[in-house]
N, C-alpha and C positions, 0 to 999 in steps of 0.2 A: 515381493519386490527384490528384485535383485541388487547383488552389495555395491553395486554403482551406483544405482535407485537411491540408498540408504544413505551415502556416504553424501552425495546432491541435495538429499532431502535435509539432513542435519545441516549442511552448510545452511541452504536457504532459510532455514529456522531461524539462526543465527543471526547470518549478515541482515534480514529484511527485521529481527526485532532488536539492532541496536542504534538505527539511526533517531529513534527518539532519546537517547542518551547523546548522540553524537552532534546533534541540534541544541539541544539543551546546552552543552556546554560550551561549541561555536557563536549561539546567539547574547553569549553575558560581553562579547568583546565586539562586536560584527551584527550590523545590522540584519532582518531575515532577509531583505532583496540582495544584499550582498551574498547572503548565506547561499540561495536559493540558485545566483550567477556560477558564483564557483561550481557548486555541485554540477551545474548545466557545463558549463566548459571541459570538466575535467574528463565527467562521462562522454561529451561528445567527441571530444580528443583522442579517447579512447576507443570509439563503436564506430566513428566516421569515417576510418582509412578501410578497417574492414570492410562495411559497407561498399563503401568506392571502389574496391579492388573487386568485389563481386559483381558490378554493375546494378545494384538493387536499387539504386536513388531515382533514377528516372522513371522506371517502372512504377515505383510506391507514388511518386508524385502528380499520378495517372487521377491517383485518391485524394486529393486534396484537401477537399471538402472534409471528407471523415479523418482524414490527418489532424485539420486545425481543429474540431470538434471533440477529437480525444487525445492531444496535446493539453486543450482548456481545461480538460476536466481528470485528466489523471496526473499533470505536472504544473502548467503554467497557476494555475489555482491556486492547488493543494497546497504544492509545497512552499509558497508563500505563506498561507492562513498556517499552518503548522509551524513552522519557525513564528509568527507573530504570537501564536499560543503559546509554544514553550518559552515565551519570555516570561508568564505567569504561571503557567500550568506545570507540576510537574513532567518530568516524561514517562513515568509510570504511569498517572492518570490517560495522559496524553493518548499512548499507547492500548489501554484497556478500552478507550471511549472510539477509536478507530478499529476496534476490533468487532462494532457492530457493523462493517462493512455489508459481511455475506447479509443480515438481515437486507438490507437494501435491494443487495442485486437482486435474491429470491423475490423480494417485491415489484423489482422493476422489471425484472423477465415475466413473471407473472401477467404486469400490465402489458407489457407490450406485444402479447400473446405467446408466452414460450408453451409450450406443450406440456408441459411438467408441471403437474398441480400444485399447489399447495396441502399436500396431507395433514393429517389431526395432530403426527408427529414432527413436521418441519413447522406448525403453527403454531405449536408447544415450547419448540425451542425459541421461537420469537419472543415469545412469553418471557420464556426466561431470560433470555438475552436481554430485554427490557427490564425485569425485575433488576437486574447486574448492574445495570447501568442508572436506574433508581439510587440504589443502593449504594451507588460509589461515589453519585453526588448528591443523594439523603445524609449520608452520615459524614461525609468530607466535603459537606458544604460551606462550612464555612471559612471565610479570605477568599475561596473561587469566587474573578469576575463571569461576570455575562457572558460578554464580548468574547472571550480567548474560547468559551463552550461552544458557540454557535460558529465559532469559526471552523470548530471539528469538528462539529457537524456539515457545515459545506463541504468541509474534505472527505467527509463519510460518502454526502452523495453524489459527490465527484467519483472517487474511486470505486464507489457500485453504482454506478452506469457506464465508466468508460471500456469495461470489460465488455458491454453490451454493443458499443458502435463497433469496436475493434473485430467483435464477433461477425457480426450482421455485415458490414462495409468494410474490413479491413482483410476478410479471411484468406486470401490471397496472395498478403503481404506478406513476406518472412518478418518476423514478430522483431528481429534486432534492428532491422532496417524501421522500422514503423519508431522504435526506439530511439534512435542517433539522430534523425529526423525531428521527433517530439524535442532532444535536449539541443539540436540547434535552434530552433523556433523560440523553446523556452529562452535560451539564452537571450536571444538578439530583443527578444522583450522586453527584458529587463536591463542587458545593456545601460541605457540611455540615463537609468536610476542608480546601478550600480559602479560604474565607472567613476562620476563624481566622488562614491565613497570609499574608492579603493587605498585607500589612507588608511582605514581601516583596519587592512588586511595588513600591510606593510609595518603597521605598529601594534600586531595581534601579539600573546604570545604563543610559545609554544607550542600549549597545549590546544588553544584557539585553532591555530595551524594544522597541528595534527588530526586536530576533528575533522577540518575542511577536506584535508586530504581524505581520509579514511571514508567522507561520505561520498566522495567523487570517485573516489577508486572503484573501494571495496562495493559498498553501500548501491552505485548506481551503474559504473560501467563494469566490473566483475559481475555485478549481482543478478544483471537483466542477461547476460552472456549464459550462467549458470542455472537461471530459470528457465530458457527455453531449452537449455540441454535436459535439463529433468523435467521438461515437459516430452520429451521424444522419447526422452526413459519412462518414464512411468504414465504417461496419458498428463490432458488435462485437468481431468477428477482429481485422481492420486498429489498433483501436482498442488491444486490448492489447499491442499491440508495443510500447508505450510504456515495460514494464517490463523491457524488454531493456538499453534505455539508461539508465534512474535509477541503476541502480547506478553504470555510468561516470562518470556528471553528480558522485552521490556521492561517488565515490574522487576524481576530480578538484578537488572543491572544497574536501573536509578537505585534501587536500595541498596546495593552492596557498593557501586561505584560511586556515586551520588548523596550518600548519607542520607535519601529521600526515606520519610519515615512509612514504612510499615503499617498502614491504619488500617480500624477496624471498617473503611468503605470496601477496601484492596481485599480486606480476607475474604468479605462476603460474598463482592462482585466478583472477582477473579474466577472463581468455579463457577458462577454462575453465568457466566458470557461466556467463560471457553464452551461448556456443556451446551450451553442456547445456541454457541456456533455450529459446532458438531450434528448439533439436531436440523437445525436448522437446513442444513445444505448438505442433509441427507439425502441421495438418491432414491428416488420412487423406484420400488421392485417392479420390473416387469410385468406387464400383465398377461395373464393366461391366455395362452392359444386356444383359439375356441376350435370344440372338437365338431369335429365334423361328424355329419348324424351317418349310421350305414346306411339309412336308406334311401335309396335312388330318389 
């Protein structure tokens, strides 16, 4: 990887494993639809002139259909049920329990017939990846409700399938424009809920503020700009490694910024889901070229 590659790749690490710190602390003052509006306005304020000035809007909106279909499942959703979560859940957990993403998608391309089998070794890491996540709500289960679990879980299989419409129905799209598009849609959804609360925001404090900002900037409209860049640098394989480490970035930052404690779910799970990722969404080696016999 070259040091553009590296330097893109650490960013992304980064900026995609602090927004469950950055949620977590926006939602003790600001409700999650509010949470969720701001994010959407600031990114699309930010992605939509771009866009516009390229002519890509009309183009993309050619797709509609798969527009609104992975709009639902990679933003309008998610990022709702995630702010609702971290109003109980830490953002360390938060962040560990979305990191069974890849097992998903490996499942759902599987079903939907991708070509890429599932090996003894991507089947292995699923394993573990499950054992992790046992793990981190076997032994830090208790005070976790229900409800804030299952909600990251709909976000788990929201964000491993919408990489699959975007694939299959979107591939045509330049990925920022499929983007500015998704946070105008998202917005205008939510609108209608958040507007009433924007009192909210107005009597936030500071630091409230600053999260807001930092998730619409950095977090959504920098962060999707700098993802497709080091997707051009480095492929799309090389690219999603980047969801190996958000988790760590995560668990690291609620414990050191957050005073979130350190438990024995986090020691266990932690290696145990990065490692089940890693496996998991291990590329199949190519298969041998069959030789051809000499004789005629």
């Amino acid at each position: 990887m070259s040091r553009r590659g590296w330097v893109l790749f650490v960013a992304m690490s980064v900026i995609w494993g602090v927004p469950y710190l950055l949620i977590k602390v926006a939602v003790d003052e600001v409700s999650p639809v509010v949470v969720v509006f701001v994010r959407c306005v600031v990114g699309a304020a930010l992605l939509l002139p771009w866009v516009l000035a390229r002519g890509q809007v009309r183009p993309a909106l050619r797709h509609w259909r798969a527009l609104l279909v992975f709009t639902a499942l990679e933003m309008t959703a998610p990022w709702l049920l995630l702010s609702y979560a971290e109003v109980t859940l830490s953002s360390s957990l938060t962040g560990l329990l979305v990191a069974s993403v890849p097992f998903v998608a490996a499942l759902a391309a599987r079903l939907l017939g991708d070509e890429e089998r599932l090996t003894p070794v991507r089947l292995a890491g699923m394993g573990l990846g499950v054992l992790g996540i046992a793990a981190l709500l076997g032994f830090d289960v208790e005070g976790i409700a229900l409800l804030p679990v299952l909600a990251v879980v709909l976000v788990v299989l929201g964000y491993g399938t919408a990489p699959l419409v975007a694939s299959r129905a979107l591939g045509d799209v330049p990925g920022v424009a499929v983007s500015a598009i998704a946070l105008v849609l998202t917005a205008v959804v939510y609108a209608p809920f958040a507007v009433p609360r924007w009192e909210q925001v107005t009597t936030a404090s500071t630091q409230a503020l600053g999260s807001l900002a930092a998730l619409g900037v950095v977090c959504t409209g920098v962060a999707l700009v700098l993802f497709f860049a080091l997707i051009r640098e480095v492929g799309p394989q090389r690219a999603l490694v980047i969801t190996f480490v958000n988790p760590a970035v995560a668990v690291l930052a609620g414990v050191l910024l957050l005073d979130e404690p350190f438990t024995l779910g986090l020691a266990v799970g932690l290696p145990l889901v990065l490692l089940g990722c890693v496996l998991a969404t291990r590329r199949n080696a190519p298969a041998p070229a069959p030789v051809e016999s000499p004789v005629p």
